[in-house]
C-alpha positions as CSV (number, residue, x, y, z in Angstrom):
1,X,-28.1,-4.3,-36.1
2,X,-25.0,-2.7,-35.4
3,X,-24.4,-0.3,-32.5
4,X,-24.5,3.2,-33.0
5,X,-20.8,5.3,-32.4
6,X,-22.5,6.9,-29.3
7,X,-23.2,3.3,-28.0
8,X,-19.8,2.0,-28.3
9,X,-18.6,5.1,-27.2
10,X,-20.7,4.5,-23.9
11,X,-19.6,0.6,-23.9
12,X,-15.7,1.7,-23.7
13,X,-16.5,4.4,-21.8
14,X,-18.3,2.3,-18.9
15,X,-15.8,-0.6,-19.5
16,X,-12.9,1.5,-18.3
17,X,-15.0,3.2,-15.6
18,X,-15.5,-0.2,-14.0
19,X,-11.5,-0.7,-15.1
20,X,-10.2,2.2,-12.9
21,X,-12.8,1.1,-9.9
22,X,-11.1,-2.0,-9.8
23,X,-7.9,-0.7,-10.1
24,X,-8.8,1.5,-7.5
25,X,-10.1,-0.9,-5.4
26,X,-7.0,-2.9,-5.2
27,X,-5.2,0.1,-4.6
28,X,-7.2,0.9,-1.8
29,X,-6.8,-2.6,0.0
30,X,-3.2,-2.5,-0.7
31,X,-3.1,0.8,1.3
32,X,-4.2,-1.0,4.5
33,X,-1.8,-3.7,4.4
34,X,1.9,-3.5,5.8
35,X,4.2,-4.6,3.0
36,X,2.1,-4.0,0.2
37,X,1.9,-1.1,-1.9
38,X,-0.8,1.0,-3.8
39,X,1.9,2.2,-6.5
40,X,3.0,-1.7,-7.0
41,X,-1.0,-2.6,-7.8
42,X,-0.7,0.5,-10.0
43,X,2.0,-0.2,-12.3
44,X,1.2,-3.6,-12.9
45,X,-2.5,-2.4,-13.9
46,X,-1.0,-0.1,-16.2
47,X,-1.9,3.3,-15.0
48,X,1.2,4.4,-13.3
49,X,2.5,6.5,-15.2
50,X,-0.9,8.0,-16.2
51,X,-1.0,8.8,-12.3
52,X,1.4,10.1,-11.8
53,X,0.9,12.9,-14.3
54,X,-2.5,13.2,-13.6
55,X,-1.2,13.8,-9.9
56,X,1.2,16.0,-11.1
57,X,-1.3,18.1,-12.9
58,X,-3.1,19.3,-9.3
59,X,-0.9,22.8,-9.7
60,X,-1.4,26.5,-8.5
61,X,-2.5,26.3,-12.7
62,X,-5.3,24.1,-12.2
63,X,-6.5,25.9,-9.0
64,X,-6.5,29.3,-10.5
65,X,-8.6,27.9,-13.0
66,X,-11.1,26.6,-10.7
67,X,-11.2,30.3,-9.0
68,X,-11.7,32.0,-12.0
69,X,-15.1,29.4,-13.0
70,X,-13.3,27.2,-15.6
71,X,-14.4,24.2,-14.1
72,X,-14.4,22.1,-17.3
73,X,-10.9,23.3,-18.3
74,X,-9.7,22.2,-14.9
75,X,-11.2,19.2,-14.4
76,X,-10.2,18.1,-18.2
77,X,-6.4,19.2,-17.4
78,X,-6.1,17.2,-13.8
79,X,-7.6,14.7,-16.0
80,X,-10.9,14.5,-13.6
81,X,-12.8,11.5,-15.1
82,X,-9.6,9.1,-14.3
83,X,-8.6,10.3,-10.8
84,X,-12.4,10.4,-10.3
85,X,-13.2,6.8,-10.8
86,X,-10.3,5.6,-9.3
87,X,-10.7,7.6,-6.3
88,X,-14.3,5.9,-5.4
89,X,-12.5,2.8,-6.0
90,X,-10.0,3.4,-3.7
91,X,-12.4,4.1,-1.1
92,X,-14.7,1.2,-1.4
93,X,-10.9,-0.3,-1.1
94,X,-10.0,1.4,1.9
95,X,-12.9,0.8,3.6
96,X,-13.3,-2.6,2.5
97,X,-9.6,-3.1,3.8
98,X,-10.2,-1.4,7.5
99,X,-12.9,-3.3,8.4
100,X,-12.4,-7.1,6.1
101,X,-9.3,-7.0,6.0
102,X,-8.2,-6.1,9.7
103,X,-10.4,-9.3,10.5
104,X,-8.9,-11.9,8.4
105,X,-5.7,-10.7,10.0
106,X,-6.6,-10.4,13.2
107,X,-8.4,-13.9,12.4
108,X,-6.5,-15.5,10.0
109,X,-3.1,-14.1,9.6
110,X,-0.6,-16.6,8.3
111,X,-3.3,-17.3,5.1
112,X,-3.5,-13.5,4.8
113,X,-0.2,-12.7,4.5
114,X,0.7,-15.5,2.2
115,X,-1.5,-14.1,-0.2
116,X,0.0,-10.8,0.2
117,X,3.4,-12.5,0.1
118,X,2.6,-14.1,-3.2
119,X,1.7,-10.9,-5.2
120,X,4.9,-9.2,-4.0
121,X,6.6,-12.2,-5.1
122,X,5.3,-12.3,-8.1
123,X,5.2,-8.4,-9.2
124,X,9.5,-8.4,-8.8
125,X,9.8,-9.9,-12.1
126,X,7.4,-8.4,-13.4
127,X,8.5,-5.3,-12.4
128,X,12.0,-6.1,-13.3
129,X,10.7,-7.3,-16.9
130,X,9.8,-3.7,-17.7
131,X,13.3,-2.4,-17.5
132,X,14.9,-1.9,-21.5
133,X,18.3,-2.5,-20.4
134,X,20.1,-3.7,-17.4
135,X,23.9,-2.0,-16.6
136,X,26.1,-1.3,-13.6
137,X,23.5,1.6,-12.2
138,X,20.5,-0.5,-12.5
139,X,22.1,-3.2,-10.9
140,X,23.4,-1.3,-8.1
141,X,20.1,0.5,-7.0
142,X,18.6,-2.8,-7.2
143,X,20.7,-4.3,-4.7
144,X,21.3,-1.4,-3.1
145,X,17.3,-0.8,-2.6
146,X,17.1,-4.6,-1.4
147,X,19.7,-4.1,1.5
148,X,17.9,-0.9,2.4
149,X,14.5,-2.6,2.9
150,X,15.9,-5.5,4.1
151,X,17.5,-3.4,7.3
152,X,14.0,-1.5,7.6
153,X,12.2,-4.5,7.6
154,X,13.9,-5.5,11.1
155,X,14.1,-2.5,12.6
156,X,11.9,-2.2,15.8
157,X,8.9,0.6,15.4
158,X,9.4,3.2,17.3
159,X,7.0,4.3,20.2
160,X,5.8,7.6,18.9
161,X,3.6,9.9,21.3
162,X,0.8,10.2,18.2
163,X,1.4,14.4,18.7
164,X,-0.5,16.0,15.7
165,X,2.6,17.6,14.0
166,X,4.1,13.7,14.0
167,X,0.8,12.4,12.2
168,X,1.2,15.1,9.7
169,X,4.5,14.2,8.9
170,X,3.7,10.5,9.1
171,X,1.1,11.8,5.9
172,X,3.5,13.4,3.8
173,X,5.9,9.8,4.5
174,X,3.3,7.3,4.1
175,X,1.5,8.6,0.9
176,X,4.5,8.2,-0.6
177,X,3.3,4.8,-1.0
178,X,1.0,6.1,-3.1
179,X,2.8,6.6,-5.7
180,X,6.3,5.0,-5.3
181,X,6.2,0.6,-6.1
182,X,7.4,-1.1,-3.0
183,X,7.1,1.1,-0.5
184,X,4.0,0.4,1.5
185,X,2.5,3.3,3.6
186,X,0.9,0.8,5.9
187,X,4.6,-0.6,6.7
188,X,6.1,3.2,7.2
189,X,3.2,3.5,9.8
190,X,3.9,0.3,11.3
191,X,7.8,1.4,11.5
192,X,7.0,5.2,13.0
193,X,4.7,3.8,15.6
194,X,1.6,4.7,14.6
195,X,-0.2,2.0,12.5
196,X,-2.2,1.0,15.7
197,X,-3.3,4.3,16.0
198,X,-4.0,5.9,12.5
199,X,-6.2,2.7,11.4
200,X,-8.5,2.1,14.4
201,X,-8.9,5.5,14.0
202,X,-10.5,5.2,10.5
203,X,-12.5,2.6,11.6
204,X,-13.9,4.0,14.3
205,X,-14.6,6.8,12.6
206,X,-16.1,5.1,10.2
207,X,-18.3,3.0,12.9
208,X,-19.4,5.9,15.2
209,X,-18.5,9.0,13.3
210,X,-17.5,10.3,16.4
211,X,-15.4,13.9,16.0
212,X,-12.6,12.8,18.6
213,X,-11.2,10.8,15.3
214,X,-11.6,13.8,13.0
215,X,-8.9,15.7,13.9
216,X,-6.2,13.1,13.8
217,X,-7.3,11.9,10.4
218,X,-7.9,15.8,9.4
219,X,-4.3,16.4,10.6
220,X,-2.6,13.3,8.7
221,X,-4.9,13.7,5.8
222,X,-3.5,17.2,4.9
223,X,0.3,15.5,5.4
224,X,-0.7,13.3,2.5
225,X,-2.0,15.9,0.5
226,X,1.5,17.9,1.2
227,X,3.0,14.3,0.3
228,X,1.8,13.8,-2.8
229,X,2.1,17.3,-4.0
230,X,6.2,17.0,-3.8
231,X,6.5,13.5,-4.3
232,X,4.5,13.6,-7.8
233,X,6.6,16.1,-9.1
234,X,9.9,14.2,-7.9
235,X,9.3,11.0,-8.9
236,X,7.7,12.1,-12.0
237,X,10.9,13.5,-13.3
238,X,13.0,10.6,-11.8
239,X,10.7,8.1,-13.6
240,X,10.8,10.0,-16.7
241,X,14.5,10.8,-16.8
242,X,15.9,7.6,-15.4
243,X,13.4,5.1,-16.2
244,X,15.6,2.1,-15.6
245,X,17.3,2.9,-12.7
246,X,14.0,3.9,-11.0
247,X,12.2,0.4,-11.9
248,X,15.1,-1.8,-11.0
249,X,15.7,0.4,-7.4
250,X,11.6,0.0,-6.8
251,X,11.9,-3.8,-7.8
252,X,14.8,-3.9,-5.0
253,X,12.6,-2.2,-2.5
254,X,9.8,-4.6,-3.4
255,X,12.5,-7.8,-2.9
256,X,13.6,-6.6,0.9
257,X,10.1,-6.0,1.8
258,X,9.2,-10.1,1.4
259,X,11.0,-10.3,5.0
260,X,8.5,-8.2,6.3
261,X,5.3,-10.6,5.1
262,X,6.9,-13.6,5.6
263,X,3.5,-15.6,6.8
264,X,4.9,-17.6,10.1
265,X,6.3,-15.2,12.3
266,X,7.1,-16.4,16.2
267,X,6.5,-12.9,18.7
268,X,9.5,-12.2,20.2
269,X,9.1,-8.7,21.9
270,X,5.7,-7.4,22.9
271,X,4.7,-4.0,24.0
272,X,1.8,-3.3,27.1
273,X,0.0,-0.9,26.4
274,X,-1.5,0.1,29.7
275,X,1.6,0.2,31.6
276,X,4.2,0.9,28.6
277,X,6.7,-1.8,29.7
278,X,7.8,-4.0,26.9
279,X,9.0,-7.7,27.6
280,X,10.2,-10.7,25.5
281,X,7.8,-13.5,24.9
282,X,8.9,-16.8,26.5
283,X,8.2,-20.0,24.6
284,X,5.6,-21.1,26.9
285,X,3.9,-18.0,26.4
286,X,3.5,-18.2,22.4
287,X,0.3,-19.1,21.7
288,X,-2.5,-17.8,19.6
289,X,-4.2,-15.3,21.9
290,X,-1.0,-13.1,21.4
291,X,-3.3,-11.7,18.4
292,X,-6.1,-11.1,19.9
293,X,-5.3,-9.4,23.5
294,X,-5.8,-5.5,22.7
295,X,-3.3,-5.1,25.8
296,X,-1.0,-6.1,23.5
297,X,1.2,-4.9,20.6
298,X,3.8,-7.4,19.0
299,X,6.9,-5.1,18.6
300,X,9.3,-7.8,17.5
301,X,9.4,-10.9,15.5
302,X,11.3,-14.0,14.4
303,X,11.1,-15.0,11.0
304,X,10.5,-19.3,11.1
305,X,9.7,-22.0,8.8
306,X,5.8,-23.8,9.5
307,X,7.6,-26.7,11.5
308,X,8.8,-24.1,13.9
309,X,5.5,-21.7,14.5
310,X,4.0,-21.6,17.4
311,X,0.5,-22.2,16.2
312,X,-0.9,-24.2,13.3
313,X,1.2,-23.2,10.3
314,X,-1.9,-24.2,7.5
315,X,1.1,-24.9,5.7
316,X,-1.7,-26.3,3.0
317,X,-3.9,-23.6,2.9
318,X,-1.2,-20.7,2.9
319,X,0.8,-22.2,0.2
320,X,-2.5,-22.1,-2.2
321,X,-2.7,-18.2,-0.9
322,X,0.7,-17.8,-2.3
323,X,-0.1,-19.7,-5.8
324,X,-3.8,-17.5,-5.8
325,X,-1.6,-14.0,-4.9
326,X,0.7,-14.7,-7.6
327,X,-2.7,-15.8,-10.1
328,X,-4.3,-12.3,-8.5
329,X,-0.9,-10.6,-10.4
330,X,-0.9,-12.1,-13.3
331,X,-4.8,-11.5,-14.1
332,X,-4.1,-7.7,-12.9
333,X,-1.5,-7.2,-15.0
334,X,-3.7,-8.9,-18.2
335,X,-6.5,-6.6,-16.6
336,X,-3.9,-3.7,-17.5
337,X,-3.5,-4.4,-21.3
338,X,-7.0,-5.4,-22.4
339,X,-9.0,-2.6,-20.5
């Protein structure tokens, strides 16, 4: 017997539901992770531009509308159902991200971020594949976008007093990741000092509930709110208007950020936190307990090849995270045309 329109209404309907989850999800994770960005996941999934807009949308308009009772106009014009769904996605993301993700790092870094190295990798030519037509302006914000990363990628963070007008602003930056491929919020954080604070944060939050948290995270979530309230409308025109340009400028951010997740890094300059002294890491000194001593923070690193890491490269195993992160693209960006 064949289904009724209001049950293959219901199949698409819960089909793309479990579409935007995903999406969401992956979003979510990418949020977490320094060097990777939510917008990147988004545009390869298909549902950047749709985000944008329905970002965009979130206006005095809509607001007035929710004032005045006209709930169902609202939520139809912010288009509700979509940010919806992919909102719980990214949250199961996030979390997912703070507490599964932080571990495998902490545990397993070098596999990690080869995997994370291999989507990157493989989302510049995809990225690059989606521009109509290549000339001297293109060109130029490509490598012009790749320089600028590049430089960002070594500088040193800076050793921010976590103040709560600094984690506001360090919402309106890092959202920005949000929405702008190749950028990744997590990596701004790392670069404006505060990546070891904002994410324990979350997770201990998260863990204990405790309300000594809620004010920082209050604090940097209404930056991001401010953040994606001007960057929306920005890049929403800039996208629109100079399609190109934009792509091939976000595919050159996306290049220069590789240095950043290169998976065998040696620590060169190390921060202590109890006494605020920072000093370089001798040789003899390099082993693996430099990730796991919470005294610590790694301020500084030289970029190496596996023969010359200072712990067991799993040359093997990272080189089939690479091959899986570039697989993990490719079925994303299917994912993005056939749901």
């Amino acid at each position: 017997m064949e289904n009724s329109l209001e049950e293959i209404t219901q199949t698409k309907l819960q089909k793309s539901e479990i579409g935007l989850i995903l999406r969401g999800l992956s979003m979510g994770v990418a949020e977490v992770i320094p060097g990777v960005s939510g917008g990147t996941l988004a545009f390869i999934t298909g549902i950047y531009e749709e985000l944008l807009i329905s970002i965009k949308s979130v206006d005095m308009t809509s607001i007035r509308m929710v004032f005045s009772g006209q709930f169902k106009k609202a939520w139809v014009r912010v288009n509700g159902p979509f940010l919806l769904w992919l909102a719980i996605g990214m949250f199961i993301g996030i979390v997912g991200g703070v507490f599964g993700v932080t571990f495998l790092l902490d545990k397993y870094p070098e596999v990690l971020w080869s995997l994370f190295f291999g989507c990157i990798f493989a989302s510049i030519p995809y990225m690059l594949s989606q521009v109509s037509k290549f000339n001297v302006s293109s060109i130029l914000g490509f490598v012009f976008a790749t320089a600028v990363a590049g430089c960002l990628c070594i500088l040193q963070p800076v050793q921010a007093e976590p103040s709560l007008f600094y984690i506001f602003f360090a919402g309106i930056i890092a959202i920005s990741a949000l929405i702008l491929p190749g950028v990744s919020g997590s990596f701004i954080l790392v670069l404006l000092g505060l990546y070891t604070t904002v994410i324990p944060s979350i997770k201990s939050f998260l863990s204990t509930f405790a309300m000594e948290y809620f004010s920082l995270l209050f604090v940097f979530g209404l930056g991001c709110l401010v953040g994606l309230a001007v960057f929306s409308r920005l890049l929403t025109y800039i996208y629109q208007h100079h399609r190109d340009v934009t792509l091939a400028t976000l595919s050159g951010f996306m290049l220069g950020s590789l240095i950043k997740i290169w998976p065998w890094r040696n620590p060169q300059l190390v921060l202590d936190k109890n006494s605020g002294v920072t000093r370089l890491i001798t040789d003899s000194e390099l082993t693996r307990s430099i990730f796991h001593n919470d005294g610590l923070k790694i301020i500084s690193e030289k970029f190496v090849f596996p023969g010359s890491y200072f712990s067991d490269p799993f040359t093997l195993y990272c080189i089939i995270g690479m091959l899986v992160g570039v697989g993990a693209v490719y079925g994303l960006a299917r994912s993005g045309k056939i749901t």
